[in-house]
N, CA, C and O atoms as a Tripos MOL2 file, in Angstrom:
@<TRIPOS>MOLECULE
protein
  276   275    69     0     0
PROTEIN
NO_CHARGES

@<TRIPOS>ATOM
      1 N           0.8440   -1.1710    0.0000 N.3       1 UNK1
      2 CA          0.0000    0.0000    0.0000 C.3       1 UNK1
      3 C           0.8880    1.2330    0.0000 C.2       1 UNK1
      4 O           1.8500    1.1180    0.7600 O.2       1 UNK1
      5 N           0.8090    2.3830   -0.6600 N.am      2 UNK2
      6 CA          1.2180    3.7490   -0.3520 C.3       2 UNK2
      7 C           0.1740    4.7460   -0.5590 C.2       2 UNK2
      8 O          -0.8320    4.8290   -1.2640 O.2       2 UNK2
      9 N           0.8590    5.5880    0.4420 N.am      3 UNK3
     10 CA         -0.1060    6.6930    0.7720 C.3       3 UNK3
     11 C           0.1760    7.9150   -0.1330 C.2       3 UNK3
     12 O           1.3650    8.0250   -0.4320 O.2       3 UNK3
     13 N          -0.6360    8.8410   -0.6250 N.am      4 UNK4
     14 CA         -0.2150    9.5210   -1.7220 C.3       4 UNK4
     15 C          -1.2980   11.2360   -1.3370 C.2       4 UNK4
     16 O          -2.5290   11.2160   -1.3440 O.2       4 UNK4
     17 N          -0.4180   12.6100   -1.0250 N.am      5 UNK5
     18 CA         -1.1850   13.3360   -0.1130 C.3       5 UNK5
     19 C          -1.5800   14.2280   -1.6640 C.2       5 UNK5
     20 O          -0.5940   14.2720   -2.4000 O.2       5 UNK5
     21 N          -2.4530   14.7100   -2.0700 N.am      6 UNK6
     22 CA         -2.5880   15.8220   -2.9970 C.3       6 UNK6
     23 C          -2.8380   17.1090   -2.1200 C.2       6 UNK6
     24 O          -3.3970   17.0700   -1.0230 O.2       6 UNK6
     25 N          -2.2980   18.4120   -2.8080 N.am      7 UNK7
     26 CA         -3.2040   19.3510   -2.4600 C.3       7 UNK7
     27 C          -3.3750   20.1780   -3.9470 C.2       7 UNK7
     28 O          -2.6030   20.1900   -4.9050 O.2       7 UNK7
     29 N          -4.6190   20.8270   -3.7740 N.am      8 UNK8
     30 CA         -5.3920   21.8000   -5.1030 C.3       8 UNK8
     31 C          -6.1680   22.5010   -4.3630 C.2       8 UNK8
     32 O          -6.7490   22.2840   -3.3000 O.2       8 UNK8
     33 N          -6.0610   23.8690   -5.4720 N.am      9 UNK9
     34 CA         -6.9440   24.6740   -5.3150 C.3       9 UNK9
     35 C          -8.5360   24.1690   -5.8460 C.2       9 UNK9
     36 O          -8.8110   23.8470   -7.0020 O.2       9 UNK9
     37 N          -9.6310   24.1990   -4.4980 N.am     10 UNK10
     38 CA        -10.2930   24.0790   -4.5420 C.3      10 UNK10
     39 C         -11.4060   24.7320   -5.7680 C.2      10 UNK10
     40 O         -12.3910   24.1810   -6.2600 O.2      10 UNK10
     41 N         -10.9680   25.7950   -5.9790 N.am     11 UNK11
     42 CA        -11.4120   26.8930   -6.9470 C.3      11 UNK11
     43 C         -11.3260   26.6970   -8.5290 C.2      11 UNK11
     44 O         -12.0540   27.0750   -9.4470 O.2      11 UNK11
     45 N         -10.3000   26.0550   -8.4870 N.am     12 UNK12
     46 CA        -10.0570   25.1390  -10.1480 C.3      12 UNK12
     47 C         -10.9350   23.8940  -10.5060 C.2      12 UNK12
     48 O         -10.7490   22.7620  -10.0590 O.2      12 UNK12
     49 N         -11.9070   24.2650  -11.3650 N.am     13 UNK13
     50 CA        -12.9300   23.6240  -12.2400 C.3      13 UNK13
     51 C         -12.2370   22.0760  -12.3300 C.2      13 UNK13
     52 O         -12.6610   21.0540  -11.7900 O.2      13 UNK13
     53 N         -10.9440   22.2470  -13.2510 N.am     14 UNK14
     54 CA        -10.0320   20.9710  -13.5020 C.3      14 UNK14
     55 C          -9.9310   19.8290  -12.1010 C.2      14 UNK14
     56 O         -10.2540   18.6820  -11.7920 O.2      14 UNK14
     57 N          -9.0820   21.3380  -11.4090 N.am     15 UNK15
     58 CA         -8.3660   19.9200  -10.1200 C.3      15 UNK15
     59 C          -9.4640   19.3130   -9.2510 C.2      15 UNK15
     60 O          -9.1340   18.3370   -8.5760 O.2      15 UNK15
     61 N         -10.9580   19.8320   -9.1570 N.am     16 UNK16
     62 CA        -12.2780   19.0170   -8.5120 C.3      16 UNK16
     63 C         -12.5630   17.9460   -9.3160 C.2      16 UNK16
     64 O         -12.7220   16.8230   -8.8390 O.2      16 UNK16
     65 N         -12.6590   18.2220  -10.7070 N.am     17 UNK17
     66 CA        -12.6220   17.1490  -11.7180 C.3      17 UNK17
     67 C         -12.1470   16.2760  -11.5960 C.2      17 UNK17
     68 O         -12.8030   15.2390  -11.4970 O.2      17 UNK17
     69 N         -10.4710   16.2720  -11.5340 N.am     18 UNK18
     70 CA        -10.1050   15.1260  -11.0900 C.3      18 UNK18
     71 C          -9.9920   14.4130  -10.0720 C.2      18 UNK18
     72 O          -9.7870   13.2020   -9.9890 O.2      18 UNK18
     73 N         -10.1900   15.5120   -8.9440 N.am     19 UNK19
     74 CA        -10.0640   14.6700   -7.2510 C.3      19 UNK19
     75 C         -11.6130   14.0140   -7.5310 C.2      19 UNK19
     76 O         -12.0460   13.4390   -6.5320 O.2      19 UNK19
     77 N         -12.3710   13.9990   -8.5110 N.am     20 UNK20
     78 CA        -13.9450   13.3760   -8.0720 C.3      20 UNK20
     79 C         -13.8040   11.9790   -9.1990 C.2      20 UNK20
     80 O         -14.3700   10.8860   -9.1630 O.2      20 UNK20
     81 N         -12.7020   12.6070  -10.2780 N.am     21 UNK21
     82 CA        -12.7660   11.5540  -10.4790 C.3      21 UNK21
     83 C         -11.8310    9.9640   -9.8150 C.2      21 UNK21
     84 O         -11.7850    8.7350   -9.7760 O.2      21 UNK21
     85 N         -11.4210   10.8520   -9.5330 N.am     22 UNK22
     86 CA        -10.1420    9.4990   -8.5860 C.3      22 UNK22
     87 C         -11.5740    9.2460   -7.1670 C.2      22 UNK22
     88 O         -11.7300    8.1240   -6.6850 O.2      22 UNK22
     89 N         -12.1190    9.9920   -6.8790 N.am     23 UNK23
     90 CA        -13.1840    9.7510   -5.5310 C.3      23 UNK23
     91 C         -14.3110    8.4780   -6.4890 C.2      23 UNK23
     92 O         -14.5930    7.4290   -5.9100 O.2      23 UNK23
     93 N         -14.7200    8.6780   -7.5790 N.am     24 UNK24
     94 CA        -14.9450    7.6470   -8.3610 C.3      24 UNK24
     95 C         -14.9240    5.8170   -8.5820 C.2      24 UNK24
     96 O         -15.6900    4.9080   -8.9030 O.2      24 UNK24
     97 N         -13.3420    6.0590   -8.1210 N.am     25 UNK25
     98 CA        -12.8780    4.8960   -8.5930 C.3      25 UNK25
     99 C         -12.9310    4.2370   -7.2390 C.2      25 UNK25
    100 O         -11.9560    3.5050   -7.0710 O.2      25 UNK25
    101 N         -13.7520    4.2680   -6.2370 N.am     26 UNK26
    102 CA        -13.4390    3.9560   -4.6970 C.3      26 UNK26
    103 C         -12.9110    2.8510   -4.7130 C.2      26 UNK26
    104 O         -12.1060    2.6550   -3.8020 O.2      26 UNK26
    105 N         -13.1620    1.5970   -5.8220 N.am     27 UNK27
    106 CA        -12.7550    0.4400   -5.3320 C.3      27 UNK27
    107 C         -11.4170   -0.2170   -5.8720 C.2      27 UNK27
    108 O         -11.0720   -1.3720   -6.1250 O.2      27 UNK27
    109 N         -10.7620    1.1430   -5.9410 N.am     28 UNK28
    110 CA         -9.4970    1.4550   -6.4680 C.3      28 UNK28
    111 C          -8.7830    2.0420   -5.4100 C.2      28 UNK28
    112 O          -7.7350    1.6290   -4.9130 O.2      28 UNK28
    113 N          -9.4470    3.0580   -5.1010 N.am     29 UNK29
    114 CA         -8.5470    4.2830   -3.8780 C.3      29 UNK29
    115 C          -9.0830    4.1860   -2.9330 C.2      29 UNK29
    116 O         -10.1800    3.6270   -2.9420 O.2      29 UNK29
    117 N          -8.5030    4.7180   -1.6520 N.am     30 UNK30
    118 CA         -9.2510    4.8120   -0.0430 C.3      30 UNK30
    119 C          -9.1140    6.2390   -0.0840 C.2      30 UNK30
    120 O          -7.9270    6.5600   -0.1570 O.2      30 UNK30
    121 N          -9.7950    7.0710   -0.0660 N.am     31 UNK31
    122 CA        -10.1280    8.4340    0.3270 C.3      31 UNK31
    123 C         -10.0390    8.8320    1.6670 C.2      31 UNK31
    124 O         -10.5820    8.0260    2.4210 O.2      31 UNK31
    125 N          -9.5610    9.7560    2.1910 N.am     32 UNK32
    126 CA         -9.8870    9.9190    3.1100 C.3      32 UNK32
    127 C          -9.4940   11.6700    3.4720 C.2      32 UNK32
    128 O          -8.4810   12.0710    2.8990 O.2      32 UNK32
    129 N         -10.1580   12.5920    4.2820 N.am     33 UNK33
    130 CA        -10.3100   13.8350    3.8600 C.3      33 UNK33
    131 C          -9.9550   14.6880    5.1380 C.2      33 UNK33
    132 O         -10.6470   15.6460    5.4830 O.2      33 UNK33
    133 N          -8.5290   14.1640    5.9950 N.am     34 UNK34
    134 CA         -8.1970   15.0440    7.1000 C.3      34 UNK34
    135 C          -6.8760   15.5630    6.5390 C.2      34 UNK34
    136 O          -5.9060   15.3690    5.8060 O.2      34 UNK34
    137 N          -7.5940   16.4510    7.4970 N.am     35 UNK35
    138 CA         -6.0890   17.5210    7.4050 C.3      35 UNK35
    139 C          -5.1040   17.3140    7.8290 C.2      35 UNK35
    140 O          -5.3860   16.9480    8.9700 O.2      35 UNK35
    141 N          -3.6190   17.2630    7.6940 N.am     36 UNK36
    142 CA         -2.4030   17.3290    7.8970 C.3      36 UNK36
    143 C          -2.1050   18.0180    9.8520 C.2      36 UNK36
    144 O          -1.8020   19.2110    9.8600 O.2      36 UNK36
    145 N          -2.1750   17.4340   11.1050 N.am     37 UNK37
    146 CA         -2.1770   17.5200   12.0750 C.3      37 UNK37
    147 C          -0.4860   18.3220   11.9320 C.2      37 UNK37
    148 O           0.4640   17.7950   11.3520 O.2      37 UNK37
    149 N          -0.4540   19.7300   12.6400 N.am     38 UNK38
    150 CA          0.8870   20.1520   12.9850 C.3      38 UNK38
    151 C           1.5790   19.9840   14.1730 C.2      38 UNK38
    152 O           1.1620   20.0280   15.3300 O.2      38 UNK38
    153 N           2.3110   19.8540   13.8850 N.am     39 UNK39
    154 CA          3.3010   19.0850   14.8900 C.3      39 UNK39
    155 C           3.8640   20.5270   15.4880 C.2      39 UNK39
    156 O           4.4370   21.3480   14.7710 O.2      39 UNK39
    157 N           3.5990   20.7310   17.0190 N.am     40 UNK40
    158 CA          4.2390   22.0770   18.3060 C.3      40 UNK40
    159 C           5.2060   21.3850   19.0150 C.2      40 UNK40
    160 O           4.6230   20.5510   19.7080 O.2      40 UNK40
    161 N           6.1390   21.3440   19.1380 N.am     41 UNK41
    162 CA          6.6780   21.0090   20.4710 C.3      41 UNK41
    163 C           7.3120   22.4050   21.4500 C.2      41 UNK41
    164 O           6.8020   23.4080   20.9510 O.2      41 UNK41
    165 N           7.8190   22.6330   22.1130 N.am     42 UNK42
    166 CA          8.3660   23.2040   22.7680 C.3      42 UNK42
    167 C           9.9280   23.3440   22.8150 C.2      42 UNK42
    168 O          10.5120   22.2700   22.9610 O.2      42 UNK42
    169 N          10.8040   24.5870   22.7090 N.am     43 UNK43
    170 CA         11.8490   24.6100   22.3820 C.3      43 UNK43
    171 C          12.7620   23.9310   23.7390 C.2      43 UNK43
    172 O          12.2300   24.1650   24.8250 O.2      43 UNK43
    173 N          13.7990   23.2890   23.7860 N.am     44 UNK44
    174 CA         14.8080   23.2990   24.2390 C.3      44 UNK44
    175 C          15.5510   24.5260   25.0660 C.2      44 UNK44
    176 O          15.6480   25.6670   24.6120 O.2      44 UNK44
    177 N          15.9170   24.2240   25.9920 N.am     45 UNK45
    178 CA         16.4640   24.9650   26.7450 C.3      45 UNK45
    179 C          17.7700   25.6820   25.8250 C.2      45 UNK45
    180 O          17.9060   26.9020   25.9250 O.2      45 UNK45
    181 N          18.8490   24.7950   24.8130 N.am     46 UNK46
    182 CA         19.7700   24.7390   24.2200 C.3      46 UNK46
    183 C          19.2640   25.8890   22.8040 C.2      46 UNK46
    184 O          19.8840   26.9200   22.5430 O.2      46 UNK46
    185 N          17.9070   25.3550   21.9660 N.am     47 UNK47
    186 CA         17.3810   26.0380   20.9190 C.3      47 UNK47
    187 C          17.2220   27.3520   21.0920 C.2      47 UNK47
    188 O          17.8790   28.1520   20.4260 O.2      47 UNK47
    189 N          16.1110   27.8310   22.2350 N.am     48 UNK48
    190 CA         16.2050   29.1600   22.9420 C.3      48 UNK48
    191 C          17.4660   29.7910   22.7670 C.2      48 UNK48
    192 O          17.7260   30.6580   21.9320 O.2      48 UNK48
    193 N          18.4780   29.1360   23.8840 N.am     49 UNK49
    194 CA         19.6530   30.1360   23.8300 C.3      49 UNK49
    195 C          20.4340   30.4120   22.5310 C.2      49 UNK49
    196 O          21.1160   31.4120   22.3060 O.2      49 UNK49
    197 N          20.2480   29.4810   21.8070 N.am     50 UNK50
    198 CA         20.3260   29.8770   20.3410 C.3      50 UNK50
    199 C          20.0850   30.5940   19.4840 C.2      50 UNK50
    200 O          20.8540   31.0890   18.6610 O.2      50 UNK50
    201 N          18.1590   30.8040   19.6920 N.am     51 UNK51
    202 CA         17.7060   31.7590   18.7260 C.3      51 UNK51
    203 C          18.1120   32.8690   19.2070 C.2      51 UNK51
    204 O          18.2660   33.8430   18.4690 O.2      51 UNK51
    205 N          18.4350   32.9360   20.9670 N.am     52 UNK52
    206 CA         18.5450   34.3770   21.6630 C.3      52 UNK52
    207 C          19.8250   35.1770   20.9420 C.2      52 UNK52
    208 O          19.7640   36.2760   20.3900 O.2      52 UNK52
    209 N          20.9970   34.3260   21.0990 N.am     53 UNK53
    210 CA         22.0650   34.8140   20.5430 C.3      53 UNK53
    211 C          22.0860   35.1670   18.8190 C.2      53 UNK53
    212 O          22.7090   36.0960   18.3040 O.2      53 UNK53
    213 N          21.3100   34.2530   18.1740 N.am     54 UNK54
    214 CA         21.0560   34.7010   16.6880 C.3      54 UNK54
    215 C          20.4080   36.0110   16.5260 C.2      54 UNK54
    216 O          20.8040   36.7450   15.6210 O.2      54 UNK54
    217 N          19.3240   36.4370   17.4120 N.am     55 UNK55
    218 CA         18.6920   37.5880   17.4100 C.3      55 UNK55
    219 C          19.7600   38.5880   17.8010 C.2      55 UNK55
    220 O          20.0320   39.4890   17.0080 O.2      55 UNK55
    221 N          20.2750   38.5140   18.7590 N.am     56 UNK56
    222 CA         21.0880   39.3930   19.4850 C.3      56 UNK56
    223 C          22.1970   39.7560   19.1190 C.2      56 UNK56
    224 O          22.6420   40.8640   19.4160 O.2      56 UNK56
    225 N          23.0480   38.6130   18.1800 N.am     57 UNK57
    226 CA         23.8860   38.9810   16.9130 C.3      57 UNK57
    227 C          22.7690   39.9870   15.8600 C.2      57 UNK57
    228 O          22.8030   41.1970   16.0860 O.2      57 UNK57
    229 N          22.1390   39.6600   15.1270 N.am     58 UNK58
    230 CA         21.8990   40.7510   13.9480 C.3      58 UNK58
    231 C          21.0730   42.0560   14.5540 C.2      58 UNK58
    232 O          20.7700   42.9070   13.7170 O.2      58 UNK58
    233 N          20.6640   42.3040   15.9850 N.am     59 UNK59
    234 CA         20.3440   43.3510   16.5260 C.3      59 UNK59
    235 C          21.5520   44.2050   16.6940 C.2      59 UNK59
    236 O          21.4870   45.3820   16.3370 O.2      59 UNK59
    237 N          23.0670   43.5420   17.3990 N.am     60 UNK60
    238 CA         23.9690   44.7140   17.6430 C.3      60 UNK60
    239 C          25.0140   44.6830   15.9140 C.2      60 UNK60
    240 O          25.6770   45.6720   15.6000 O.2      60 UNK60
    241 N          24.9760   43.6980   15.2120 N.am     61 UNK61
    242 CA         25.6500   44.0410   13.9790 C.3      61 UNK61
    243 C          24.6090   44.9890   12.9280 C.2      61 UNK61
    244 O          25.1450   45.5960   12.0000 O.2      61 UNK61
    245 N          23.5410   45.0530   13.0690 N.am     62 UNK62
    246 CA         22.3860   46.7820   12.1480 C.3      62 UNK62
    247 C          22.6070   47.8160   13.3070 C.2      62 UNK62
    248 O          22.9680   48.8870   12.8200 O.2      62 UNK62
    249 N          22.5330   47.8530   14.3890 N.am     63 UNK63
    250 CA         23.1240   49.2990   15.5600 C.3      63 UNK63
    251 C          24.6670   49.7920   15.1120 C.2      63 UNK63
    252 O          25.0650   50.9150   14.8020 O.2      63 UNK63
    253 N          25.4680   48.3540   15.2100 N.am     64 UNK64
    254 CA         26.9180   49.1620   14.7660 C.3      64 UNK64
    255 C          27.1430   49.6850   13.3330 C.2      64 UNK64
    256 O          27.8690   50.6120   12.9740 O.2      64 UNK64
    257 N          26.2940   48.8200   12.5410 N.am     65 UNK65
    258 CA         26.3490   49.3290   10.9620 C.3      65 UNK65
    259 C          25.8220   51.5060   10.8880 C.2      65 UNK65
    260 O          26.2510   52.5620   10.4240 O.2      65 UNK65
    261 N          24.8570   51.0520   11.5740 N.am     66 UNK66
    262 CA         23.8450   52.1250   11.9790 C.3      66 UNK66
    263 C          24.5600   53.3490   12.4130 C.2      66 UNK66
    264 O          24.5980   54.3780   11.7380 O.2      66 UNK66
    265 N          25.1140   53.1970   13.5460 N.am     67 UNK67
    266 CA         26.1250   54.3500   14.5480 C.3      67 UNK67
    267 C          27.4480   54.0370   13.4430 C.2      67 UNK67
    268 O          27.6100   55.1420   12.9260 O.2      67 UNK67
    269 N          28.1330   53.4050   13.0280 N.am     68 UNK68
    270 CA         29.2160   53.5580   12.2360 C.3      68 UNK68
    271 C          29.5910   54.8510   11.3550 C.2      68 UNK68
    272 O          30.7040   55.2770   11.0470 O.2      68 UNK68
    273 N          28.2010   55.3810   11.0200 N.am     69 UNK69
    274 CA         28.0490   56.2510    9.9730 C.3      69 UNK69
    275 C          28.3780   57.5930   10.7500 C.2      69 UNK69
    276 O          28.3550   58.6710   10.1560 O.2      69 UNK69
@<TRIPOS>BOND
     1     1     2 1
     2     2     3 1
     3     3     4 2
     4     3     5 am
     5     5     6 1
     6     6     7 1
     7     7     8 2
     8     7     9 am
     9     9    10 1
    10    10    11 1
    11    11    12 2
    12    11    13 am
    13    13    14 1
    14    14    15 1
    15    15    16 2
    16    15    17 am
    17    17    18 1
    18    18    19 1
    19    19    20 2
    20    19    21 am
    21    21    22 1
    22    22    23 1
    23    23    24 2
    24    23    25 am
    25    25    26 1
    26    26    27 1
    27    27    28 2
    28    27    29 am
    29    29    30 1
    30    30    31 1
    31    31    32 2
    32    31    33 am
    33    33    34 1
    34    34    35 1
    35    35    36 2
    36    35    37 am
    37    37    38 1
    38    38    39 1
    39    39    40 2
    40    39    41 am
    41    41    42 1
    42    42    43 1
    43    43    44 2
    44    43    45 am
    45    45    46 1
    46    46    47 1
    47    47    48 2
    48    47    49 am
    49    49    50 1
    50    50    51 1
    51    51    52 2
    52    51    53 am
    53    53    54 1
    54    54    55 1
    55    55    56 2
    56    55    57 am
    57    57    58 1
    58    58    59 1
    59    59    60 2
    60    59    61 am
    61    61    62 1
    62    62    63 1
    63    63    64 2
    64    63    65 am
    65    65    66 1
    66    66    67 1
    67    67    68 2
    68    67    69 am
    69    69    70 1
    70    70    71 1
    71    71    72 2
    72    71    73 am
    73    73    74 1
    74    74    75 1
    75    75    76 2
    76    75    77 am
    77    77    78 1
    78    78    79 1
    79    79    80 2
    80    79    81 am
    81    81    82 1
    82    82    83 1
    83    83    84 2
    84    83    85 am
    85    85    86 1
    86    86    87 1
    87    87    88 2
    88    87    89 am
    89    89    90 1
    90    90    91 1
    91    91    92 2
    92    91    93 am
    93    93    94 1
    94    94    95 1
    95    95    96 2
    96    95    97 am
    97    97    98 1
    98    98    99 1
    99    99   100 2
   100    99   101 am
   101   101   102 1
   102   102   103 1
   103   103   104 2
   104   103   105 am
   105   105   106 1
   106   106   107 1
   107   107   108 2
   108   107   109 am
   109   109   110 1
   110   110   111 1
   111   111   112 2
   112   111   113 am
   113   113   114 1
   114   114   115 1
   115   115   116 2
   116   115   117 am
   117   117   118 1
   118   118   119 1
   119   119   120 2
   120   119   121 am
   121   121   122 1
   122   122   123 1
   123   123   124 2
   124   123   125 am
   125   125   126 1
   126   126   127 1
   127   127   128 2
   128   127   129 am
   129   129   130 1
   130   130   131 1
   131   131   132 2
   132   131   133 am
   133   133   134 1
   134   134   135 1
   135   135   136 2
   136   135   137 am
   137   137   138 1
   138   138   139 1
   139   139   140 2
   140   139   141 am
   141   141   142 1
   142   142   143 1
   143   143   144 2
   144   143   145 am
   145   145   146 1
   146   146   147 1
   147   147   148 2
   148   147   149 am
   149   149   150 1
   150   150   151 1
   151   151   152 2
   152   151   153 am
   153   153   154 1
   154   154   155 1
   155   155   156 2
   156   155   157 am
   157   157   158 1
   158   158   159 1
   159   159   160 2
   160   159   161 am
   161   161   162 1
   162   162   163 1
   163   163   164 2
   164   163   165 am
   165   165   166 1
   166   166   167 1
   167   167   168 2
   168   167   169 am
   169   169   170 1
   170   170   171 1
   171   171   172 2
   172   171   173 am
   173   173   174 1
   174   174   175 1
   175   175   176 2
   176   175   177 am
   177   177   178 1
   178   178   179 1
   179   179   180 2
   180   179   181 am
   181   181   182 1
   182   182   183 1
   183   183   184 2
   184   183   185 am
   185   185   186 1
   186   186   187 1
   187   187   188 2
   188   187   189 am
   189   189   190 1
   190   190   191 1
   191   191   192 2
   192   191   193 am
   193   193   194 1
   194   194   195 1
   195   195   196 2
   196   195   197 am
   197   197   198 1
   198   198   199 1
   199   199   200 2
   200   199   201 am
   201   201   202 1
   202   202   203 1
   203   203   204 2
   204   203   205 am
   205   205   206 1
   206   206   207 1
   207   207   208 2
   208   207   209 am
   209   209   210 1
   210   210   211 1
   211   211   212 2
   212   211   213 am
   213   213   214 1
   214   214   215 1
   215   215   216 2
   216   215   217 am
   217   217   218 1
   218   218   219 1
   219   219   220 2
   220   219   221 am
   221   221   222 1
   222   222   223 1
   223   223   224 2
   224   223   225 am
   225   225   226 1
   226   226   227 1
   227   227   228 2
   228   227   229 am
   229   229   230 1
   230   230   231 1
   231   231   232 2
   232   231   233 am
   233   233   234 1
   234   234   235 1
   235   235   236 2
   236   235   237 am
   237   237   238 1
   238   238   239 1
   239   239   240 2
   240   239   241 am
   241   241   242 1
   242   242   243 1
   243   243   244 2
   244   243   245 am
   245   245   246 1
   246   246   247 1
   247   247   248 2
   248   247   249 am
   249   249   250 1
   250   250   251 1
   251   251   252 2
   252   251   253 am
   253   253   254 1
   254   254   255 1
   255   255   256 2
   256   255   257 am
   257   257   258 1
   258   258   259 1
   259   259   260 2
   260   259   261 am
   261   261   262 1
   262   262   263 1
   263   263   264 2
   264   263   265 am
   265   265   266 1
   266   266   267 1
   267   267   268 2
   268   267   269 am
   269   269   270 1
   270   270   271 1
   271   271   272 2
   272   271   273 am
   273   273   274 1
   274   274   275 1
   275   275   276 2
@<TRIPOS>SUBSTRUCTURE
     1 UNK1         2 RESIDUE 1 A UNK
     2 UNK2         6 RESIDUE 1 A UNK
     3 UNK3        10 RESIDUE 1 A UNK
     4 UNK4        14 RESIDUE 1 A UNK
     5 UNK5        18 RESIDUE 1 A UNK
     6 UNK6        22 RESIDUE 1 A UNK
     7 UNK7        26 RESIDUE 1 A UNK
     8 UNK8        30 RESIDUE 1 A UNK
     9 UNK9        34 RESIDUE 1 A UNK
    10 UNK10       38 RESIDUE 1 A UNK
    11 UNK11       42 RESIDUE 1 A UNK
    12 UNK12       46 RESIDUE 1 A UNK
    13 UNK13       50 RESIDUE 1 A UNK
    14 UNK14       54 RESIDUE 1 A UNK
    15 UNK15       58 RESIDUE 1 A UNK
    16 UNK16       62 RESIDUE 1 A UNK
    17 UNK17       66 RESIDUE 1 A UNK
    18 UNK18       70 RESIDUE 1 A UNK
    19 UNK19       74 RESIDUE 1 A UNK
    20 UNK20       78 RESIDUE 1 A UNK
    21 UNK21       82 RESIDUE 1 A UNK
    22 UNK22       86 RESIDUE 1 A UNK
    23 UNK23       90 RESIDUE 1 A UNK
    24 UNK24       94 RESIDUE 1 A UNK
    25 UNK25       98 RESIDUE 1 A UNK
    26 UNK26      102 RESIDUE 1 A UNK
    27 UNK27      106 RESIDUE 1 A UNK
    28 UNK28      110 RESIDUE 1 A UNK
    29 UNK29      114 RESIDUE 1 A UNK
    30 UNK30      118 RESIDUE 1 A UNK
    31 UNK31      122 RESIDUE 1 A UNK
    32 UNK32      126 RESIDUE 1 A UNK
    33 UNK33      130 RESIDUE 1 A UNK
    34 UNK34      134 RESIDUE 1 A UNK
    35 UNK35      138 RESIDUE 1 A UNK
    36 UNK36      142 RESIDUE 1 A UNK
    37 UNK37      146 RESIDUE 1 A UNK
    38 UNK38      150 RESIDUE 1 A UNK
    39 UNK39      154 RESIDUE 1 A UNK
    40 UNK40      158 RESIDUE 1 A UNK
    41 UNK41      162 RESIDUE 1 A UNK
    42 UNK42      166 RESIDUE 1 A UNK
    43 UNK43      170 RESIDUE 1 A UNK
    44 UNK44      174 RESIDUE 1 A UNK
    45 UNK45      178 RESIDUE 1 A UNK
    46 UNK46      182 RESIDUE 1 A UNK
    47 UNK47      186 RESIDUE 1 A UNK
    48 UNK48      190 RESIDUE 1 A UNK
    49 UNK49      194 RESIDUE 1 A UNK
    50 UNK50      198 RESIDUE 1 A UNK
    51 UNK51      202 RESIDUE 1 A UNK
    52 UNK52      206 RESIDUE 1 A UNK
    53 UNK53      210 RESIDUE 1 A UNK
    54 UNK54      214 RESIDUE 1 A UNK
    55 UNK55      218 RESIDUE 1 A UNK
    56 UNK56      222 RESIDUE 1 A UNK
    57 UNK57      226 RESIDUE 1 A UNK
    58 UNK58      230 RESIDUE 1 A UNK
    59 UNK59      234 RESIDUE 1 A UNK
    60 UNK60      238 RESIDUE 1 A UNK
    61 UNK61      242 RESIDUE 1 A UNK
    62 UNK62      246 RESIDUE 1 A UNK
    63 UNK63      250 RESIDUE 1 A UNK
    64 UNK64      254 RESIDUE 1 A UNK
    65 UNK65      258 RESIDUE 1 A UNK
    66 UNK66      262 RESIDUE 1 A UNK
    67 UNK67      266 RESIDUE 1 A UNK
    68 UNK68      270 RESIDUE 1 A UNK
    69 UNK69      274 RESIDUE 1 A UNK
């Protein structure tokens, strides 16, 4: 078995066409019509101090660019 995800604009005449026709063939395909669940976790103690210092690098390297002048 493989799983096979489409996405289309709902709004296109064509791509309903064909998602109805593949919905058609049921005893061909398994349909099934959920949405893609997003995955949150929570940062790391390690990630944090990471993004902190990434921020905090390009905050004082645009100030010194800035005052340089």
């Amino acid at each position: 078995m493989a799983t096979m995800t489409i996405s289309y604009d709902g709004r296109s005449r064509v791509a309903r066409n064909v998602v109805e026709l593949i919905r058609s063939l049921g005893d061909v395909f398994h349909i099934t019509t959920e949405q893609p669940k997003e995955e949150y976790s929570e940062w790391t103690a390690e990630e944090e101090r990471e993004a902190f210092l990434c921020t905090s690098r390009m905050n004082a390297a645009r100030w010194m660019a800035k005052n340089e002048l």
